[in-house]
C-alpha positions as CSV (number, residue, x, y, z in Angstrom):
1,X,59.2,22.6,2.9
2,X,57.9,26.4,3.4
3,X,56.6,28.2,0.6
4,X,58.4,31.7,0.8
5,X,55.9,34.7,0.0
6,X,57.0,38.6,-0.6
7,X,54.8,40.9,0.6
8,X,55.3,44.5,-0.6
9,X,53.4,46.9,0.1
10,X,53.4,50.7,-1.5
11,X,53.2,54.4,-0.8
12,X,51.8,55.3,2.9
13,X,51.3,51.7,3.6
14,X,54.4,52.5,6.5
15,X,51.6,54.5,8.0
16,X,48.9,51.8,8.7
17,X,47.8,52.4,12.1
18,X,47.9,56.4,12.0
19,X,46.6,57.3,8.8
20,X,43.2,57.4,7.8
21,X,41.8,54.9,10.9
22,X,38.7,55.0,9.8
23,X,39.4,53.5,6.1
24,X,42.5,51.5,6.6
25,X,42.2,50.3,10.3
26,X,44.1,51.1,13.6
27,X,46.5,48.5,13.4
28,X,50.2,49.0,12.6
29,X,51.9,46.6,10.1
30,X,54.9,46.4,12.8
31,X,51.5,44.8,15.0
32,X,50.0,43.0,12.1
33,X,53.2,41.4,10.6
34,X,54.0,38.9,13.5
35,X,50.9,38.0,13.6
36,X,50.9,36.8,10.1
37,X,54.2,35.3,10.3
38,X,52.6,33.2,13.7
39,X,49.5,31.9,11.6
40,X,51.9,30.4,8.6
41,X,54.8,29.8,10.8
42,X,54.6,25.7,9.5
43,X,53.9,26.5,6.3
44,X,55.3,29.5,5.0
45,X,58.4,31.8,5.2
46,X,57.4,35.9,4.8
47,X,59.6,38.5,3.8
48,X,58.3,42.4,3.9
49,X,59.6,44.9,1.5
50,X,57.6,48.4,2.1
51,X,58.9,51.7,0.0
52,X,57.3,55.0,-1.6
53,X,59.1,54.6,-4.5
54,X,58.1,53.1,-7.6
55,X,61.6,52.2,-8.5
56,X,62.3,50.8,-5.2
57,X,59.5,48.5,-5.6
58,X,60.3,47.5,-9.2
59,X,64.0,46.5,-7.9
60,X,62.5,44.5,-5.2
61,X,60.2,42.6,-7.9
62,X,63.2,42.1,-10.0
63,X,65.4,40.8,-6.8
64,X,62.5,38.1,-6.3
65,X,63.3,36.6,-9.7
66,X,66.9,36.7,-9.0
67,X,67.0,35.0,-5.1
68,X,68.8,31.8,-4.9
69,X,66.4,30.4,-3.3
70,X,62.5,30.4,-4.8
71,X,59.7,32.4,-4.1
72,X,56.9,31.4,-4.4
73,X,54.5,34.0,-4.6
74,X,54.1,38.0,-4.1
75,X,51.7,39.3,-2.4
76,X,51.8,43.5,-3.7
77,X,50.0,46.0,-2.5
78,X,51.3,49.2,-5.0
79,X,48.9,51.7,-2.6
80,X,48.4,54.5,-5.4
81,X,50.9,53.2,-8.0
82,X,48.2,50.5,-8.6
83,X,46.1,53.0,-10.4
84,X,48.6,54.3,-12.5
85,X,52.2,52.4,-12.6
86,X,52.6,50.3,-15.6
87,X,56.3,50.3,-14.8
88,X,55.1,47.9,-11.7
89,X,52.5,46.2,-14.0
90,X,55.3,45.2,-16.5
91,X,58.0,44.0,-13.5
92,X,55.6,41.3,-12.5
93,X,54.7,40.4,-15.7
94,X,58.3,39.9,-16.3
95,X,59.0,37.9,-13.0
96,X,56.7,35.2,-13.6
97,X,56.0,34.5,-9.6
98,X,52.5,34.2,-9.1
99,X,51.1,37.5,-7.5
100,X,47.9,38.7,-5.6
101,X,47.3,42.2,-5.5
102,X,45.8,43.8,-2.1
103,X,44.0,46.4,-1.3
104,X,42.8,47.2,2.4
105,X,40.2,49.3,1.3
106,X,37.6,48.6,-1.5
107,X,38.6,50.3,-3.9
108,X,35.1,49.9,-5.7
109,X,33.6,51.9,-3.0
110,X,36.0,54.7,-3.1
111,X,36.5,57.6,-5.6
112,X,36.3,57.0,-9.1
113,X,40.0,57.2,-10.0
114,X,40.9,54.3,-7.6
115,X,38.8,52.0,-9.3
116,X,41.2,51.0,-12.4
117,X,43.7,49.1,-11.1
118,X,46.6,48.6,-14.2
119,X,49.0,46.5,-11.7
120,X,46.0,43.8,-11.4
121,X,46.0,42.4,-14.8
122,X,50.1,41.3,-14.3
123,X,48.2,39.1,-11.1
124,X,46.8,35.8,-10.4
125,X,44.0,37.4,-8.6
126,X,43.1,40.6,-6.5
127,X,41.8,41.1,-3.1
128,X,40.1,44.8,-1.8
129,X,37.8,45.9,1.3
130,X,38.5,43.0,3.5
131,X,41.1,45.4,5.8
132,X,44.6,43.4,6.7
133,X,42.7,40.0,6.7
134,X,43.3,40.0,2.6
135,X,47.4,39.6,3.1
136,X,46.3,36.3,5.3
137,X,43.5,35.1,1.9
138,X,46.2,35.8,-0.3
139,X,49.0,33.9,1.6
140,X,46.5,31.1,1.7
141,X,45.6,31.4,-2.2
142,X,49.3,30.9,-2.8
143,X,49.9,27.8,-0.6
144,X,47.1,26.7,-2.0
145,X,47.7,27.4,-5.6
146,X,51.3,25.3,-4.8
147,X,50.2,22.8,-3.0
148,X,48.1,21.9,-6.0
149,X,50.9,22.2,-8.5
150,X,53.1,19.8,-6.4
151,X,50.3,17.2,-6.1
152,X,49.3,17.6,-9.9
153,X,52.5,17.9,-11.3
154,X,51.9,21.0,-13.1
C-alpha cells in the first residue's frame, strides 16, 4: 500500500525558480514536483498544498487529520511563518501526523532572525541547506519511519 505524504510549503515558496536563484535554486516546483512524484511513484502517494497565508496553511493541517483516508506524514515548509507562527506550531501539534520541517536554504547560515525556527519543535525532525533534495530525505524519513512501525507493531 502507498504511504500518502502532504507537502506544504509557505509564503514565496510559489516563486521557486525566479526568486532569489542564487539562495533557493533555479528550479520551479511545477519542474521539481513530477519529479518527486516519479522517484516514489511505488511507494508513495503526494499531495501539494502551497499558500501565503497562515490560515490557509493551518486549515490545510487540520484537513490532513480529517481525510478519510490516512496520511501519513507532512512534510511543511512554513517559509517565514517558521520563525514566528505558533499558530502553525500548535496545528501540527494537534494533528498528530508525523511531520518534517524543510527548509531549502540553511537557515543557520542566514541572518540571525531565521535561525529560531518555533514550527520545528511540533516535528519529527528538520531538514535545511540541502536545496529541493530535503522534500525527497524527508519523504524517505517518513516511509521509513512507517515501514518500521508496520514491521514492529508500534
Amino acid at each position: 500500500m502507498k504511504k500518502r505524504i502532504i507537502i506544504i510549503n509557505g509564503p514565496n515558496l510559489n516563486l521557486l525558480g525566479f526568486r532569489e536563484p542564487d539562495i533557493y535554486g533555479s528550479c520551479s516546483w511545477e519542474d521539481f514536483f513530477p519529479q518527486l512524484r516519479d522517484a516514489f511513484k511505488d511507494s508513495a502517494e503526494f499531495t501539494h498544498f502551497q499558500s501565503n497565508s497562515e490560515g490557509e496553511i493551518i486549515d490545510r493541517i487540520h484537513q490532513a487529520r480529517g481525510s478519510d483516508t490516512p496520511v501519513h506524514g507532512i512534510i511543511i515548509n512554513p517559509g517565514a511563518y517558521s520563525h514566528y507562527s505558533l499558530a502553525i506550531a500548535d496545528a501540527l501539534a494537534a494533528v498528530k501526523i508525523p511531520a518534517i520541517e524543510v527548509h531549502i536554504s540553511n537557515i543557520m547560515a542566514r541572518e540571525s532572525q531565521r535561525k529560531t525556527c518555533v514550527t520545528a519543535a511540533s516535528c519529527i525532525g528538520m531538514i535545511c541547506g540541502l536545496g529541493l533534495d530535503g522534500y525527497r530525505f524527508a519523504a524517505e524519513a517518513i516511509l521509513s519511519m512507517n515501514q518500521e512501525k508496520s514491521e514492529n507493531g508500534y
